[in-house]
KOLVEXPA-186998 format. One line per field, with one value per residue: x, y, z of N, C-alpha, C, CB in turn. Coordinates in steps of 0.001 Angstrom, whole numbers, m for minus. Glycine has a CB too. Layout:
! residues N
n_east	c(X;...)
n_north	c(Y;...)
n_up	c(Z;...)
ca_east	c(X;...)
ca_north	c(Y;...)
ca_up	c(Z;...)
c_east	c(X;...)
c_north	c(Y;...)
c_up	c(Z;...)
cb_east	c(X;...)
cb_north	c(Y;...)
cb_up	c(Z;...)
//
This chain:
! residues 71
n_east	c(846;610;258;m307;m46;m2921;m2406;m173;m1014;m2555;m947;416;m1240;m2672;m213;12;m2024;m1766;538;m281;m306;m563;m1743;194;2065;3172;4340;5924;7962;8661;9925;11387;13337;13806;15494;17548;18776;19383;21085;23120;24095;25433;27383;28894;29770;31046;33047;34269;35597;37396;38526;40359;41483;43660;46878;49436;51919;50802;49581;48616;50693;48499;48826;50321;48937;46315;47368;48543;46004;45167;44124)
n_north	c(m1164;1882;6014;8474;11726;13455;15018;13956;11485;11804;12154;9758;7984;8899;8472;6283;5109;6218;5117;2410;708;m984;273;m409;m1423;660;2097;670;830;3472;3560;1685;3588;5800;4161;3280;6390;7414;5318;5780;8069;7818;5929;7593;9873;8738;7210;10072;10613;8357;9051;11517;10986;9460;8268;7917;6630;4661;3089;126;m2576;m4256;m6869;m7674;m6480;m8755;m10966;m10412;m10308;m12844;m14237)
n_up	c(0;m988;m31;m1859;m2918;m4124;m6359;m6836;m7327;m9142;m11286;m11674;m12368;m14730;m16181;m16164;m17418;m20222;m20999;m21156;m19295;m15664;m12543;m10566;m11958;m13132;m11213;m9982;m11983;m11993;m9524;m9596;m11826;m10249;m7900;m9621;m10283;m7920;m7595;m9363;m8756;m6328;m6737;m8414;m7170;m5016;m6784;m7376;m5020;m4900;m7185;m6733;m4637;m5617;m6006;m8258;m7278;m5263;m6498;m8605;m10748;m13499;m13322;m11066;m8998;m9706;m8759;m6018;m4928;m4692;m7443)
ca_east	c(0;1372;m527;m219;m813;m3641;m1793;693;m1444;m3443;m187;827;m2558;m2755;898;m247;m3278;m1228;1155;m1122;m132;m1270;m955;1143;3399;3572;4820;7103;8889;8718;10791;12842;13866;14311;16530;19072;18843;20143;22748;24522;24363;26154;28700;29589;30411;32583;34128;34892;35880;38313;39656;40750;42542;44903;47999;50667;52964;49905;48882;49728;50080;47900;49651;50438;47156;45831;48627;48029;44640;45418;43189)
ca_north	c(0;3853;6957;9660;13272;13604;15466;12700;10158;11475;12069;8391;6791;9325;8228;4477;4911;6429;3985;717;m208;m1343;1421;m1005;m1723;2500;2378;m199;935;4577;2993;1094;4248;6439;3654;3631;7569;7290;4349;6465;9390;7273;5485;8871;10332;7930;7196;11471;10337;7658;9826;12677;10658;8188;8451;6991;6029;3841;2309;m1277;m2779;m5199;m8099;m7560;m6628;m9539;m11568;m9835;m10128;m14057;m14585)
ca_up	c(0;m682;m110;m2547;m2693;m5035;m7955;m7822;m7661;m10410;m12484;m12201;m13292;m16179;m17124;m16677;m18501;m21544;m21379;m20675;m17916;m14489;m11800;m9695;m13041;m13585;m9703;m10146;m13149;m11745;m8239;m10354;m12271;m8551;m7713;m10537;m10426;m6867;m7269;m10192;m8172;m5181;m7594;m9260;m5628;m4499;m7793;m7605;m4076;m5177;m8251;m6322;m3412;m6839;m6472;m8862;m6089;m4445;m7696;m8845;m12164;m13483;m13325;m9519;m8502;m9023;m7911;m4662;m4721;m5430;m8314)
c_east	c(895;472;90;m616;m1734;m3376;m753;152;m2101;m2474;173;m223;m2469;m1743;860;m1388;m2512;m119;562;m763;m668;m696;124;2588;3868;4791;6501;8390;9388;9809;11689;14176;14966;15593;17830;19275;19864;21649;23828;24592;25430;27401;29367;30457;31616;33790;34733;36085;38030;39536;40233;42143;43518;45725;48605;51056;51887;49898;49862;49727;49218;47875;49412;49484;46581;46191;48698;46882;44260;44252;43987)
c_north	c(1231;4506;8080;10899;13222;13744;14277;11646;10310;11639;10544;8038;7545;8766;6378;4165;5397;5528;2164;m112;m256;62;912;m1004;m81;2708;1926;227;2750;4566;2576;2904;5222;5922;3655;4491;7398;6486;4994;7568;9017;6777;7015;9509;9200;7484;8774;11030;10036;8509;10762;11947;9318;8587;7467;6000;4536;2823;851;m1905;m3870;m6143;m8474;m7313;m7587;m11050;m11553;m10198;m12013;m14996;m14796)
c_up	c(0;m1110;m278;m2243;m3909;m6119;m8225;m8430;m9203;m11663;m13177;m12411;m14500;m17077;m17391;m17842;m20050;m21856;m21254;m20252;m16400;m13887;m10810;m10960;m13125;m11976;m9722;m10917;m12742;m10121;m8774;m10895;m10941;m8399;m8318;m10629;m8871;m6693;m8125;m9770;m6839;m5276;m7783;m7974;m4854;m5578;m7759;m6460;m4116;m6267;m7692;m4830;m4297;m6043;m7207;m7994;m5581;m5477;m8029;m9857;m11918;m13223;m11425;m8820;m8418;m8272;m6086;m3868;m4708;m6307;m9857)
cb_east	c(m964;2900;m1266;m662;337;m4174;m831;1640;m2555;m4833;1079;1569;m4601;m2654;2527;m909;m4889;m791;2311;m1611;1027;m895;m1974;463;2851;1359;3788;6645;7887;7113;10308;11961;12809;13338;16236;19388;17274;19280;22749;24581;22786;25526;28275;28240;28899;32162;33488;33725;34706;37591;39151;39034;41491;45472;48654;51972;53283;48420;48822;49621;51127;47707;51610;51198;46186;45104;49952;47803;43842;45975;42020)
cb_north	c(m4;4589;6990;9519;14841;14208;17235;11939;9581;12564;12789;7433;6682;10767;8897;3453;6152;7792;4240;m103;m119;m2947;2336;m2777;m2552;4131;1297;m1331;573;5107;1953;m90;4791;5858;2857;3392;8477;6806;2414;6635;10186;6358;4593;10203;10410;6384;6713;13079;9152;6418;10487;13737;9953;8412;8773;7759;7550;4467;3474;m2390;m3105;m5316;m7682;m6721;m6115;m9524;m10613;m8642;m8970;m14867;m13422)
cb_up	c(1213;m1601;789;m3439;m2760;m4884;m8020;m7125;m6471;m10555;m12133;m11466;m12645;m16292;m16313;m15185;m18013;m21709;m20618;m21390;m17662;m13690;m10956;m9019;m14969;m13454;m8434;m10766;m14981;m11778;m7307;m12487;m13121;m7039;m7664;m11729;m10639;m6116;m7857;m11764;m7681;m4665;m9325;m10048;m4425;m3790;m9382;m7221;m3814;m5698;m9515;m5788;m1598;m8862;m5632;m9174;m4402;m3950;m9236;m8027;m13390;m13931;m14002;m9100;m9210;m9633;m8452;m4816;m6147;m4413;m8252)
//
């Protein structure tokens, strides 16, 4: 169960009804989207994160990496 504000609610049935789909499937696919909006907003930030604190010096080649890593 989720309780809408009116205008939303009545945006997502209008946008299910023009796309023909269920209002649970409009929900779904409209959560789904949220979600991957958020996880590449969470990646991107820690990948800035990660790029800004490289260094050379730290870094390891390929080879040795996963040698290390013993894979």
């Amino acid at each position: 169960m989720v309780v809408l504000e009116p205008r939303l609610y009545r945006w997502i049935k209008t946008c299910s009804i023009n796309e023909h789909l269920s209002l649970s499937a409009k929900l779904r696919d409209l959560v789904r989207e949220a979600y991957e909006s958020y996880e590449d907003r969470y990646w991107a930030k820690a990948g800035e994160k990660r790029r800004t604190s490289f260094t050379r010096k730290q870094a390891l080649p390929h080879k040795e990496f996963w040698k290390k890593v013993g894979l």
